[in-house]
SEGULO-818798 format. One record per residue: x, y, z of N, C-alpha, C in turn. Coordinates in pm, whole numbers, padded with zeros to 5 digits, always signed. Each point is the difference from the previous one (the first is absolute). Layout:
! residues N
XYZXYZXYZ...
END
This chain:
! residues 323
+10961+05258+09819+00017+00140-00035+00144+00042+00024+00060+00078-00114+00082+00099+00058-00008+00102+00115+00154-00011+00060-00041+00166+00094+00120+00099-00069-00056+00086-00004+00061+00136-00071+00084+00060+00153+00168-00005-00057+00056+00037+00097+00066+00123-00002-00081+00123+00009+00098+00107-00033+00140+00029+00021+00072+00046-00023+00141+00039-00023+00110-00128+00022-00064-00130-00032+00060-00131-00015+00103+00040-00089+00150-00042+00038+00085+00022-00108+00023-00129-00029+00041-00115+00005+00019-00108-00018-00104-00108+00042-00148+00022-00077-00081-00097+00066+00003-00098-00091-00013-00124+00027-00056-00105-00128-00120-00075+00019-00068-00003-00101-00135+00000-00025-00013-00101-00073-00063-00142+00048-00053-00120-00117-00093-00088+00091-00148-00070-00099-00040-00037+00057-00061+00018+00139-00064+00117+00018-00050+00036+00128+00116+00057+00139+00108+00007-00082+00121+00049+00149+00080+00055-00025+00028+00037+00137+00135+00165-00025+00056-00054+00118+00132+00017-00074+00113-00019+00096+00081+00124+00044+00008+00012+00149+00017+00174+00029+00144-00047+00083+00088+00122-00020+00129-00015+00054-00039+00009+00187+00105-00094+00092-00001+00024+00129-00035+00111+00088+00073+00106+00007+00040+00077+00054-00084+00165-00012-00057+00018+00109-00053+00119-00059-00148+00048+00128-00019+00085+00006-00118+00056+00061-00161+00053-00011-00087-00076-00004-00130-00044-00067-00051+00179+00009-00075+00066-00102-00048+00083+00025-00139-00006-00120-00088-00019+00084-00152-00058-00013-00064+00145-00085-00067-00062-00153-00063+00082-00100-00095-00085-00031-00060-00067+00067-00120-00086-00024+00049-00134-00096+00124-00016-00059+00017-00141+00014+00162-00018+00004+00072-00095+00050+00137+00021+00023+00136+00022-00063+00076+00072+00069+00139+00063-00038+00108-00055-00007+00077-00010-00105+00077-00056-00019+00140+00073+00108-00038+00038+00057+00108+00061+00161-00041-00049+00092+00137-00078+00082-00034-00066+00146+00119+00055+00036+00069+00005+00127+00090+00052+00046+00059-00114+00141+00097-00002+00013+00030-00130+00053+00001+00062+00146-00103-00071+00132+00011+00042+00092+00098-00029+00120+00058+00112+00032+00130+00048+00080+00008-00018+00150-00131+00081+00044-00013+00039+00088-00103-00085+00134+00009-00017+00078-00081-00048+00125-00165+00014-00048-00103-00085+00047-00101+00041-00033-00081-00056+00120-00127+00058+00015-00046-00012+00120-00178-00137-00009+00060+00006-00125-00114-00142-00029-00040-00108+00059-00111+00022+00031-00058-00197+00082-00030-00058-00111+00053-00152+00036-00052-00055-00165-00031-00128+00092-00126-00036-00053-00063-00102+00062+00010-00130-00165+00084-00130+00075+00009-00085-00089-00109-00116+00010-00085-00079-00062-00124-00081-00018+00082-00160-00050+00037-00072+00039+00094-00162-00062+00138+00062+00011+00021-00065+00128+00183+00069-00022+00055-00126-00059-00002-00033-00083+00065-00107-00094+00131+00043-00043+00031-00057-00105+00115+00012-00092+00053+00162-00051-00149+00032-00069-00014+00161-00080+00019+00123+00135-00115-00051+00067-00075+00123+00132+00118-00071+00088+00108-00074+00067+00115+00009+00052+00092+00083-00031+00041+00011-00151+00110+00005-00043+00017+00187-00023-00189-00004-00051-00018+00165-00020+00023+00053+00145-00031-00060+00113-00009+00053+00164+00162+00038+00038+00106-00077-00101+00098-00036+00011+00089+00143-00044-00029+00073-00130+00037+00042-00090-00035+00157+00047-00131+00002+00055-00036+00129+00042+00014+00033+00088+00036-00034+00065+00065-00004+00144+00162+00052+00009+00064-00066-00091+00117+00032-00022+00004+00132-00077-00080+00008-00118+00042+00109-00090-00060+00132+00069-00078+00013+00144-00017+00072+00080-00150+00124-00067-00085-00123-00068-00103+00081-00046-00102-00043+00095-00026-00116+00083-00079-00075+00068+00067+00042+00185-00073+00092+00078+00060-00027+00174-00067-00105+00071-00108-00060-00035-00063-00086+00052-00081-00046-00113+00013-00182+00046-00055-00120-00040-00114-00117+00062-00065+00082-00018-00119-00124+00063-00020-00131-00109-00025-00070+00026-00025-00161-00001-00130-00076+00011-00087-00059-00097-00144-00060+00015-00004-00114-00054-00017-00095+00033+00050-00110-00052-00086-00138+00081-00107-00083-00089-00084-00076+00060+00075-00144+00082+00162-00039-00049+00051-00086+00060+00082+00055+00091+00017+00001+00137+00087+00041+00128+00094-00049-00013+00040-00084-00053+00150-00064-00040+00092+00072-00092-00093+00085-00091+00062+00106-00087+00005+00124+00091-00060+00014+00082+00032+00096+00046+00097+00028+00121+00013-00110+00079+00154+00000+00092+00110-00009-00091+00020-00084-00163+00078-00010-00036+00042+00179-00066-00084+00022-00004+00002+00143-00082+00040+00067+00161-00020-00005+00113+00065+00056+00121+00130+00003+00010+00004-00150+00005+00175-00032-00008+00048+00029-00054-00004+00026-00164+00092+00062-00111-00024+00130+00008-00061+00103+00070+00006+00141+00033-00061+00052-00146-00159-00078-00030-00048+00052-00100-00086+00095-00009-00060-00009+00119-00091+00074+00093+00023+00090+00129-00073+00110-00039-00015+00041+00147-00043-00033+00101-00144-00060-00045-00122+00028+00079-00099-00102-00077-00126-00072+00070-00090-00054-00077-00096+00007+00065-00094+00022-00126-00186+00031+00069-00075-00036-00066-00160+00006+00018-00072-00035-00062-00056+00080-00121-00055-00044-00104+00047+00066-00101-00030+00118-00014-00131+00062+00099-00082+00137-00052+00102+00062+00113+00034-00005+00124+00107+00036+00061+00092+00041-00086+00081-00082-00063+00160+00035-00099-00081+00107-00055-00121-00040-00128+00024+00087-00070-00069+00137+00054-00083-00006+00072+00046+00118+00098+00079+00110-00019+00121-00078+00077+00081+00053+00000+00117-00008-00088-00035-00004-00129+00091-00008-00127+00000+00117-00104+00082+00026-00036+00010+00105-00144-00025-00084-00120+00096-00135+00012-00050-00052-00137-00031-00158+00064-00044-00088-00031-00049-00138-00009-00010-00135-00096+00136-00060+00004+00019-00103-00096-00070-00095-00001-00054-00017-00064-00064-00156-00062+00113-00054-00074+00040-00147+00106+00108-00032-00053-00039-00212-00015-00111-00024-00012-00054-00129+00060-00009-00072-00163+00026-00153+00037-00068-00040-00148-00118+00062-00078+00008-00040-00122-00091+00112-00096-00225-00029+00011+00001-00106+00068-00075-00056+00010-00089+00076+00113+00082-00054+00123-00027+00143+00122-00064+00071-00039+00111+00120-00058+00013+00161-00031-00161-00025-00048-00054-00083-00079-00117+00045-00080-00093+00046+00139-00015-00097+00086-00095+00051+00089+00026+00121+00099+00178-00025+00009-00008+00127+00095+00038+00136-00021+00064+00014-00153-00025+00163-00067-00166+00091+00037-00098-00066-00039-00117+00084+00051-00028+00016+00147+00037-00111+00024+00027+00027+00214+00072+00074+00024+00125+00060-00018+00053+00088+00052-00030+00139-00048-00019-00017-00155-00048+00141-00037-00113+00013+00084-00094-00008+00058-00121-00013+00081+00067+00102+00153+00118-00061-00029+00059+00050+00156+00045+00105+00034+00042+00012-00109+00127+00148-00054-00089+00133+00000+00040+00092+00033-00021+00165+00008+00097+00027-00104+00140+00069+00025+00070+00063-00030+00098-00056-00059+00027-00170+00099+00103-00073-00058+00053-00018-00162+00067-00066-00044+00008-00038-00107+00003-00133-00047-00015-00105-00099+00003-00121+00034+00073-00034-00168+00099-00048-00008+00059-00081-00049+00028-00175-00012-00068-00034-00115+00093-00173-00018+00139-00032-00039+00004-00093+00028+00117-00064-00095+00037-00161-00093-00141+00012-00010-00040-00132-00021-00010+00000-00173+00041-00158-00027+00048+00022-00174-00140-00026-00066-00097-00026+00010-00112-00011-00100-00093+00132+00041-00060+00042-00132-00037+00173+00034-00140-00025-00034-00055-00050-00095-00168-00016-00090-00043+00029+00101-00027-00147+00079-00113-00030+00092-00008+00085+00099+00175+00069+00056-00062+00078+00097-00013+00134-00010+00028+00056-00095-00077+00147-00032-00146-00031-00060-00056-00104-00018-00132+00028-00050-00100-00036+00144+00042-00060+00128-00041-00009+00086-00022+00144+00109+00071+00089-00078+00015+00152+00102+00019+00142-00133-00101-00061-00105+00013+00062-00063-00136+00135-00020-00049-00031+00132-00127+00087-00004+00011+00013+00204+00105-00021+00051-00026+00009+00103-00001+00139+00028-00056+00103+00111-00005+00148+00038+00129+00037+00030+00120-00105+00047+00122+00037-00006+00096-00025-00071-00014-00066-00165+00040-00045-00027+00138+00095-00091+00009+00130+00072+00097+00135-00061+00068-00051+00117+00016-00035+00125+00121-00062+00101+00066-00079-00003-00036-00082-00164+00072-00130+00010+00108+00036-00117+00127-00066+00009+00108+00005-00100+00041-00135-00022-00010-00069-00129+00003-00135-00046+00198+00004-00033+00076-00091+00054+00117-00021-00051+00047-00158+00000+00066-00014-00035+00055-00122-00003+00235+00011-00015+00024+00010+00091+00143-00010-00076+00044-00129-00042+00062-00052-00099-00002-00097-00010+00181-00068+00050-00025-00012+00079+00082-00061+00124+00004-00121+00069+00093-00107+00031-00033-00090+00076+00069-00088+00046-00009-00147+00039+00087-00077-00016-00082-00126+00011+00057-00178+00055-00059-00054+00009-00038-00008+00117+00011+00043+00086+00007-00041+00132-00154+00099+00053-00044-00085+00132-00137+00130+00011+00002+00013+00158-00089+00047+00044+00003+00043+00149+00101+00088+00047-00033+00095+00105+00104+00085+00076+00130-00047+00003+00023-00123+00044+00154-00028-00002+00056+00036-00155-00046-00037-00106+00077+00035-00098-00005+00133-00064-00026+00092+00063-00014+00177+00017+00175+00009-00001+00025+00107-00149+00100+00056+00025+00039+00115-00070+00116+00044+00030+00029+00139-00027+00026+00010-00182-00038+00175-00037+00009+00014-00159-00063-00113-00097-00079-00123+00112-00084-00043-00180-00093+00067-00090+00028+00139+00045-00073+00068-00133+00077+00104-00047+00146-00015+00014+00109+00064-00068-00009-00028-00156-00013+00145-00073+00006-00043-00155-00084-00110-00086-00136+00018+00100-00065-00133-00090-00100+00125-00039-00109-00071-00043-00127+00055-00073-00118+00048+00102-00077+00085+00000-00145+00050+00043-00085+00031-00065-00100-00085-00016-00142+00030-00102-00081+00082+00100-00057+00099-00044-00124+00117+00052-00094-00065-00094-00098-00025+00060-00134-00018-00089-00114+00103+00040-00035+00111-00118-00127+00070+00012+00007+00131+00072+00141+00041-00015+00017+00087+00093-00115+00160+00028-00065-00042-00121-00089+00168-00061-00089-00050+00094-00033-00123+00089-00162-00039+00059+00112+00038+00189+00052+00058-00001+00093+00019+00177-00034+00124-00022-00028+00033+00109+00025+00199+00049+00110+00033-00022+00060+00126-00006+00136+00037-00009+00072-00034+00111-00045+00070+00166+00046-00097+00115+00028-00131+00031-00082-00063-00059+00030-00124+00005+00176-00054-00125-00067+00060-00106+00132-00026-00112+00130+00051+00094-00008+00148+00041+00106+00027+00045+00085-00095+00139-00104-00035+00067+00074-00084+00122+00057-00173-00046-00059-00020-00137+00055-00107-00022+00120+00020-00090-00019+00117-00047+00124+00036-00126+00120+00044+00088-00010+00014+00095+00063+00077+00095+00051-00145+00066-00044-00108+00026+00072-00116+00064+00033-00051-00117-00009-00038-00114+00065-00073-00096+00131+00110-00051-00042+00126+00022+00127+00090-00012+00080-00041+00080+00021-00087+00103+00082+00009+00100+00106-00127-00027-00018-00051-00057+00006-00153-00067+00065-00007-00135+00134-00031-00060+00058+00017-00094-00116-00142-00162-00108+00081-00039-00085-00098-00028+00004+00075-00176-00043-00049-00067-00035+00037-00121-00183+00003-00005-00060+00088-00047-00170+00023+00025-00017-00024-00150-00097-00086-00018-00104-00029-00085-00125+00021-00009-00110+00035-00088-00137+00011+00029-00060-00064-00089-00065-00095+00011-00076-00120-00068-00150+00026+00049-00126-00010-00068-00135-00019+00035-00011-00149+00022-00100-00051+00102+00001-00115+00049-00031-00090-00088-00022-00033-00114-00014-00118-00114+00131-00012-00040+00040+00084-00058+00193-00055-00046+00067+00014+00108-00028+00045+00110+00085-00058+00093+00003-00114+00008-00097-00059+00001-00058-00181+00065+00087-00044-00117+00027-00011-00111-00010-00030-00150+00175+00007+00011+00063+00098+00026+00109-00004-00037+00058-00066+00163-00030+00017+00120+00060-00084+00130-00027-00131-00024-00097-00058-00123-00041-00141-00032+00171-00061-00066+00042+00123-00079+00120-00014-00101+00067-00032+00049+00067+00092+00123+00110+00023+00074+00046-00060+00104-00132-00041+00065+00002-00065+00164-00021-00140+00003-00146+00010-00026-00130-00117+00061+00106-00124-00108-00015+00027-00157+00039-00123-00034+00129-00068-00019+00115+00102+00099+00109-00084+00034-00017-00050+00123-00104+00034+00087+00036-00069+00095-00078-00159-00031-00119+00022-00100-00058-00114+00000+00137-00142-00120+00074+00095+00003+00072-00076-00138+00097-00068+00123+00015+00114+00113+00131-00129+00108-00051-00061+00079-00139+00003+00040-00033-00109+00074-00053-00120-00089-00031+00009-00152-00010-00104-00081+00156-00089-00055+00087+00084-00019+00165-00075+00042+00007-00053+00135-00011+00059+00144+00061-00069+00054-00094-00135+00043-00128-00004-00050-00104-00137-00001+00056-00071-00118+00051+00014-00093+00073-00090-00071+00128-00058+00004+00066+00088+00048+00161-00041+00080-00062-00114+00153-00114+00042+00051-00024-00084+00095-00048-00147-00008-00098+00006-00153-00089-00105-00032+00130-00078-00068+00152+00005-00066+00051-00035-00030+00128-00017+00021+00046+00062+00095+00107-00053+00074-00026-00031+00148-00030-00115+00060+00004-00066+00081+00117+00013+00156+00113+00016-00106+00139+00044+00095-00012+00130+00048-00039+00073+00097+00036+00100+00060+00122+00048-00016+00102-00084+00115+00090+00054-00016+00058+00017-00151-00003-00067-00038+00069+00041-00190-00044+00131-00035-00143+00036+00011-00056+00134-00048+00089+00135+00095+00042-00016+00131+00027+00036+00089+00173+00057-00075+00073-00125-00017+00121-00019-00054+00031+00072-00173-00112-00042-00001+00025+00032-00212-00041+00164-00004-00100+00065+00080-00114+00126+00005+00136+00108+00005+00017+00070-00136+00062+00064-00023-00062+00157-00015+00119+00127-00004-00120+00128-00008-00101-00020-00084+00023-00018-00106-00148-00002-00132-00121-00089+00114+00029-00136-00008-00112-00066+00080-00099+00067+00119+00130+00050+00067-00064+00073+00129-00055+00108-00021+00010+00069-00129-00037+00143+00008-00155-00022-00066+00064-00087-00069-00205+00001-00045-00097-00082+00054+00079-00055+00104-00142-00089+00125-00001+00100+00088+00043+00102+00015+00021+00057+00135-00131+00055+00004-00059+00027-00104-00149+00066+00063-00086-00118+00026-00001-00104-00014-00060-00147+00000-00004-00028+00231+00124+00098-00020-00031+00013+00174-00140+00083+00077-00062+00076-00081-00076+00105+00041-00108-00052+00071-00115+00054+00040-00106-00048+00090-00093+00006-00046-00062-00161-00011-00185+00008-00131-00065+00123+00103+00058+00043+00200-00108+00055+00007-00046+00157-00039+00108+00040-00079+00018+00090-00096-00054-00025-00098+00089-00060-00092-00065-00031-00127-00084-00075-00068-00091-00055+00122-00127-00038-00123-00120+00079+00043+00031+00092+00101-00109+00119-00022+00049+00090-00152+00106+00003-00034+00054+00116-00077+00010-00078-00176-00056-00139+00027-00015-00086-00120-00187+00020-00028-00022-00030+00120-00189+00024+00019-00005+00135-00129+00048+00110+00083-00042+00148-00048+00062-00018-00126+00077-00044-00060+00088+00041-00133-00022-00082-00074-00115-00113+00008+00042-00113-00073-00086+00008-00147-00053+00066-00047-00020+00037-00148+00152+00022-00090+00061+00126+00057+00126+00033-00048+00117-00133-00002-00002-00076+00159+00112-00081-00001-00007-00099-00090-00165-00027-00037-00006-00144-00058+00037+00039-00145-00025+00119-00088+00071+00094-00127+00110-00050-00002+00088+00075+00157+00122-00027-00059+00077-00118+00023-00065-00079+00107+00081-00156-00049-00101-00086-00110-00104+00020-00074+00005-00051-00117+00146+00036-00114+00022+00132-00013+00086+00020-00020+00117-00081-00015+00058+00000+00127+00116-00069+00056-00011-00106-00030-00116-00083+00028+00003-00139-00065+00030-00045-00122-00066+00112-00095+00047+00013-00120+00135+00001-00045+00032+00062+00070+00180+00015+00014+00081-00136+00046-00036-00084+00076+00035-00070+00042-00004-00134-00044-00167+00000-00141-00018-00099-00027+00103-00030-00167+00032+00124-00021+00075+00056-00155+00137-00022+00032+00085+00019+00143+00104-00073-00046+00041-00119+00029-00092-00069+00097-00053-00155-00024+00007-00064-00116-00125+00084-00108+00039-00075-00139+00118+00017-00061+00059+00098+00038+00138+00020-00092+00126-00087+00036-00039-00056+00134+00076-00080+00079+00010-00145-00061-00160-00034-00026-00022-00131-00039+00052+00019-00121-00034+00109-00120+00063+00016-00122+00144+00001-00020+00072+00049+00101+00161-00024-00015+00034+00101-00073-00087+00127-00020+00001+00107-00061+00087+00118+00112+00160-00061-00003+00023+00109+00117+00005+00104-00105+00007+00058-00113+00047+00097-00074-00094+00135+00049-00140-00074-00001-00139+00072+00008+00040+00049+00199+00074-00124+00049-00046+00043+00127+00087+00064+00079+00126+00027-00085+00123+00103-00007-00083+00143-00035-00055-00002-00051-00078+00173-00048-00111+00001+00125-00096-00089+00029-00036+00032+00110+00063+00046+00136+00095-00042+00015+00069+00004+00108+00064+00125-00007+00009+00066-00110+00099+00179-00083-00114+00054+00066-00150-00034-00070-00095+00065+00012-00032+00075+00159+00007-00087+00031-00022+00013+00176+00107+00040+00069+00087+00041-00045+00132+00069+00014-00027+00167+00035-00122+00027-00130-00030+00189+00049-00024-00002+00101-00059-00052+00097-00025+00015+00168+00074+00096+00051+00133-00041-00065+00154+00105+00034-00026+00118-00001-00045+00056-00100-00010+00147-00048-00129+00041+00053-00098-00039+00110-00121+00042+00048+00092-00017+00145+00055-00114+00051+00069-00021+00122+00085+00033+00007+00064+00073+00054+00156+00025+00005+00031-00129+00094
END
């Protein structure tokens, strides 16, 4: 579905999404405003984080600084993440989870996507007043799991799409969600309180807001995400299965090389929960790709560079979608 954004001056609209400018201050008419306002000022927010990983580090990181977050609690089933999240001053405080959220205004679900399925209805279970936010990249499965829950107006579905290769608290760092993207999914199924306290932390955050319903979300993060990363860990298993010499790969591994194995670093224990949930869409779009892959193969064997000079133009528009 479309959402009808009143007094949108510059919205763009295709395929299920609107792309809304940064900056501006949410003011709630039963579905959302293209005004967020960039927050300035001190705020007196407990924000209780759920997987202080990579995302829920880096956000602990960010809000803290940009002075919308005064306190950070910490929940986290491995204790090793959680001294490390001590030591790097990611946390305030850590408790058990009905404790935090307790005592929380808002509550990240920040855990592989797999998790989240079981413990989105557990915490909504827990919550009064709180608010509960994800940030987890596959959306289907888990809005249809809390899609009839009695609280299911407390929950706010996001995803920014942010990251790097690296995972766990240690690799928590500052502005990785400077100028990148934020998908809202479903925002008309959140209370206005709830919209506002999350519109109100992504206001705080130099982010661009998107609103996708959870099927083309899955569909287009299949596009964007899932099947480059499956495309660099299938390079760097072929650079491995075929060069033998380390060091040579080590020696020869120039920017291009490195930049497109670099997600080939990431963690299956991420992503093959987030392959599990997506894998209708992913397997679409690397048929796809294969396709792609198997066409200039033949053109290769054909000696047809003429054909594979225009392919190569072709794939050139990227430019004009990418800056």
């Amino acid at each position: 579905m479309y959402l009808s954004l009143p007094g949108a001056s510059s919205v763009h609209k295709a395929n299920h999404l609107c792309v809304l400018p940064c900056a501006a201050k949410k003011k709630y008419s039963g579905k959302p405003s293209t005004e967020y306002k960039q927050a300035t000022s001190k705020s007196n927010m407990t924000i209780t984080i759920i997987g202080i990983g990579l995302i829920g580090g880096s956000l602990a990181i960010t809000l803290k600084e940009n002075g919308f977050a005064q306190h950070i609690i910490g929940v986290d089933i491995n204790p090793e993440n959680i001294n490390k999240a001590y030591r790097r001053r990611l946390i305030d405080e850590d408790l058990p989870m009905k404790e935090a959220i307790d005592k929380s205004d808002i509550v990240v679900l920040s855990t592989p996507v797999d998790i989240m399925l079981h413990l989105l209805p557990t915490v909504l279970d827990m919550v009064e007043h709180q608010v509960v936010m994800d940030v987890g990249s596959t959306k289907e499965k888990l809005h249809a799991v809390v899609a009839h829950h009695p609280k299911r107006g407390n929950f706010v579905s996001t995803h920014p799409m942010a990251g790097t290769e690296y995972s766990g608290p240690e690799a928590a760092v500052p502005n990785l969600f400077d100028n990148k993207c934020c998908v809202i999914c479903e925002p008309e199924k959140s209370n206005p309180v709830a919209l506002d306290k999350v519109y109100s932390l992504y206001g705080s955050i130099p982010m661009t807001k998107i609103y996708l319903d959870p099927k083309p979300h899955d569909v287009h993060a299949a596009y964007v995400s899932h099947i480059s990363h499956i495309s660099s860990f299938a390079l760097a298993l072929t650079v491995l299965a075929k060069e033998k010499d380390e060091d040579r790969i080590f020696e020869l591994a120039s920017g291009g090389f490195a930049s497109t194995v670099r997600l080939a670093k990431s963690s299956p224990d991420m992503w093959i929960p987030i392959f599990r949930q997506n894998r209708d869409n992913v397997l679409d779009v690397l048929d796809e790709h294969i396709n792609q892959l198997a066409h200039f193969r033949s053109l290769l064997i054909k000696k047809d560079f003429d054909a594979f000079y225009e392919q190569i133009k072709a794939s050139n528009e990227i430019r004009r979608i990418i800056k």
